[in-house]
C-alpha positions as CSV (number, residue, x, y, z in Angstrom):
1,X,9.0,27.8,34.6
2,X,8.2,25.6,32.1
3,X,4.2,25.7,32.2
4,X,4.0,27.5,28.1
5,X,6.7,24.3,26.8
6,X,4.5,21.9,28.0
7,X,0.8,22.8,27.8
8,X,1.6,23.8,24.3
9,X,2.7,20.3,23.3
10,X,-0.7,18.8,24.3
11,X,-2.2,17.1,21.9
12,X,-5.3,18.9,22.7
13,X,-4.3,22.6,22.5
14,X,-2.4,21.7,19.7
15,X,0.1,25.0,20.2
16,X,-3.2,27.5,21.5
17,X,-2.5,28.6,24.9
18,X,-4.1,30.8,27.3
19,X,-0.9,33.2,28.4
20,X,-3.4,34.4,31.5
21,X,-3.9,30.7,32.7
22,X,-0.2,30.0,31.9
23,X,0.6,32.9,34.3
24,X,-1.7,32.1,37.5
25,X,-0.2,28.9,37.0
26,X,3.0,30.3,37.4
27,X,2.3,32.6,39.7
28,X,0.5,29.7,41.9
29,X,3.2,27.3,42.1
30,X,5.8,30.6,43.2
31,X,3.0,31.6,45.9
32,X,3.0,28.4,47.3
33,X,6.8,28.0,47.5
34,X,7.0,31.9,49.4
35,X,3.8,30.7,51.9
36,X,5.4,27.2,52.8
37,X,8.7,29.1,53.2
38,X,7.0,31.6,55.5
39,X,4.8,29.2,57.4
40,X,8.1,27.5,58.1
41,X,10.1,30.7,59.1
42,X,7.5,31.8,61.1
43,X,7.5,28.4,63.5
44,X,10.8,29.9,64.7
45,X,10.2,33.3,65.3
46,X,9.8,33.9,69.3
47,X,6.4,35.1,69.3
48,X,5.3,31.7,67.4
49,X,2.1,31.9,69.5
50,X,1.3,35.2,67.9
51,X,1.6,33.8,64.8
52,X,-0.7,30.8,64.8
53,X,-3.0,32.5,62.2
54,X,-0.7,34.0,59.9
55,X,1.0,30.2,59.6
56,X,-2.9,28.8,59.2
57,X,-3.0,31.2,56.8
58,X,0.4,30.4,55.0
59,X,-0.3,26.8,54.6
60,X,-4.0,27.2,53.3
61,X,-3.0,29.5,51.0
62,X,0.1,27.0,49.8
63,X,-2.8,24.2,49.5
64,X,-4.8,26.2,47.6
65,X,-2.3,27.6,45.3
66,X,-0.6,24.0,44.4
67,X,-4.5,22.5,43.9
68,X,-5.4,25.8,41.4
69,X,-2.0,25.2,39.6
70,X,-2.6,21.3,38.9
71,X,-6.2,21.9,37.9
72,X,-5.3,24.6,35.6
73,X,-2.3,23.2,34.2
74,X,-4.6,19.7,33.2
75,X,-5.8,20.4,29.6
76,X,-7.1,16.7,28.6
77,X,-10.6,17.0,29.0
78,X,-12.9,20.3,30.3
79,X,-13.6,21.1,33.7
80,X,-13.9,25.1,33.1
81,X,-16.4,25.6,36.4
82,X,-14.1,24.1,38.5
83,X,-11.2,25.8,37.3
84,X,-13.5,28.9,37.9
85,X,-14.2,28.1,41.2
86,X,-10.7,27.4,42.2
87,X,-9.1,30.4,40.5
88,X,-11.5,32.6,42.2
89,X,-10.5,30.6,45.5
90,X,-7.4,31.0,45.1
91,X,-7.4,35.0,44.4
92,X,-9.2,34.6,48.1
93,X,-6.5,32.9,49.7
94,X,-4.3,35.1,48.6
95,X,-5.4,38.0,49.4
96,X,-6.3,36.8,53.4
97,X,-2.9,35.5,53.5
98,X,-1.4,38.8,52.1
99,X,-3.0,41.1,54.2
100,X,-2.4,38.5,57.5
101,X,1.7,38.7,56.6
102,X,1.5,42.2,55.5
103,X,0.6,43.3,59.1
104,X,3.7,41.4,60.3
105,X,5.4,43.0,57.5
106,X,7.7,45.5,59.4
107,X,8.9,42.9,61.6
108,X,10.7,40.4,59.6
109,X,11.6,40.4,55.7
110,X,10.1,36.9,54.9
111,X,6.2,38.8,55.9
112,X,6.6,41.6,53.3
113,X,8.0,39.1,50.5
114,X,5.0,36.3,51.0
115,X,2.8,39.3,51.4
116,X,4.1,40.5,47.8
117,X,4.1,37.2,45.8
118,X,0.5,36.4,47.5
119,X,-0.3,39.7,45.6
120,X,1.2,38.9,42.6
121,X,-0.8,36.0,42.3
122,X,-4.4,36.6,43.4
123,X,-3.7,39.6,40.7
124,X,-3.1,36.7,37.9
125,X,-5.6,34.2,39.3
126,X,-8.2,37.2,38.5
127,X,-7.0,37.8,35.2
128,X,-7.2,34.3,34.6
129,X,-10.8,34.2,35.5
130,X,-11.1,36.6,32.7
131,X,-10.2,34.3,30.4
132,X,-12.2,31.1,31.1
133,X,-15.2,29.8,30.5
134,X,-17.5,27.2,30.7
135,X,-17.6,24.4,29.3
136,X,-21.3,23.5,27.9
């Protein structure tokens, strides 16, 4: 990922980054790569039917994940609540859609993976909240 290289050329942080945002970013563009991939594995699995909610949950949680990344990844300007709010979100649809594949997990390999990288990145989207703000 290139997310540090570029946010730290912005005019406006002017080489100050936040390595906590820079890694929910991360981790949000990975999560909704393994949930889109997942969604799409599970439409072919014979016991689609069974599956409806675990795919719902796969493709909000991709949604969510790619919004989070482009709002956190936009430094021109300040819109720290709503970064809040989607960060926070985000950690939320990522830990439904883990635990939703994570019952499934046993079954087929693609379950425990989303269910792992889901994980990996409600666990940075709260760190991130850690680390920002509001903007007055």
């Amino acid at each position: 990922m290139h997310a540090e290289q570029m946010i730290s050329t912005h005019p406006d942080v002017k080489g100050q980054t936040n390595d906590a945002l820079i890694r929910s970013i991360e981790e949000c563009y990975d999560c909704a790569q393994a949930c889109i991939s997942c969604a799409d594995a599970c439409v072919v699995e014979d016991s689609v039917a069974h599956l409806r909610q675990c795919i719902r949950l796969n493709l909000d949680c991709a949604d969510i994940c790619l919004a989070t990344a482009s709002i956190g990844t936009r430094r021109t300007g300040s819109n720290e609540e709503l970064l809040r709010s989607t960060l926070e979100t985000c950690a939320l649809a990522c830990r439904l859609c883990a635990d939703e594949c994570g019952k499934h997990a046993d079954k087929h390999e693609h379950f425990r993976i989303c269910a792992e990288v889901c994980r990996r990145c409600e666990e940075a989207c709260d760190g991130a909240l850690r680390t920002v703000g509001f903007a007055h």
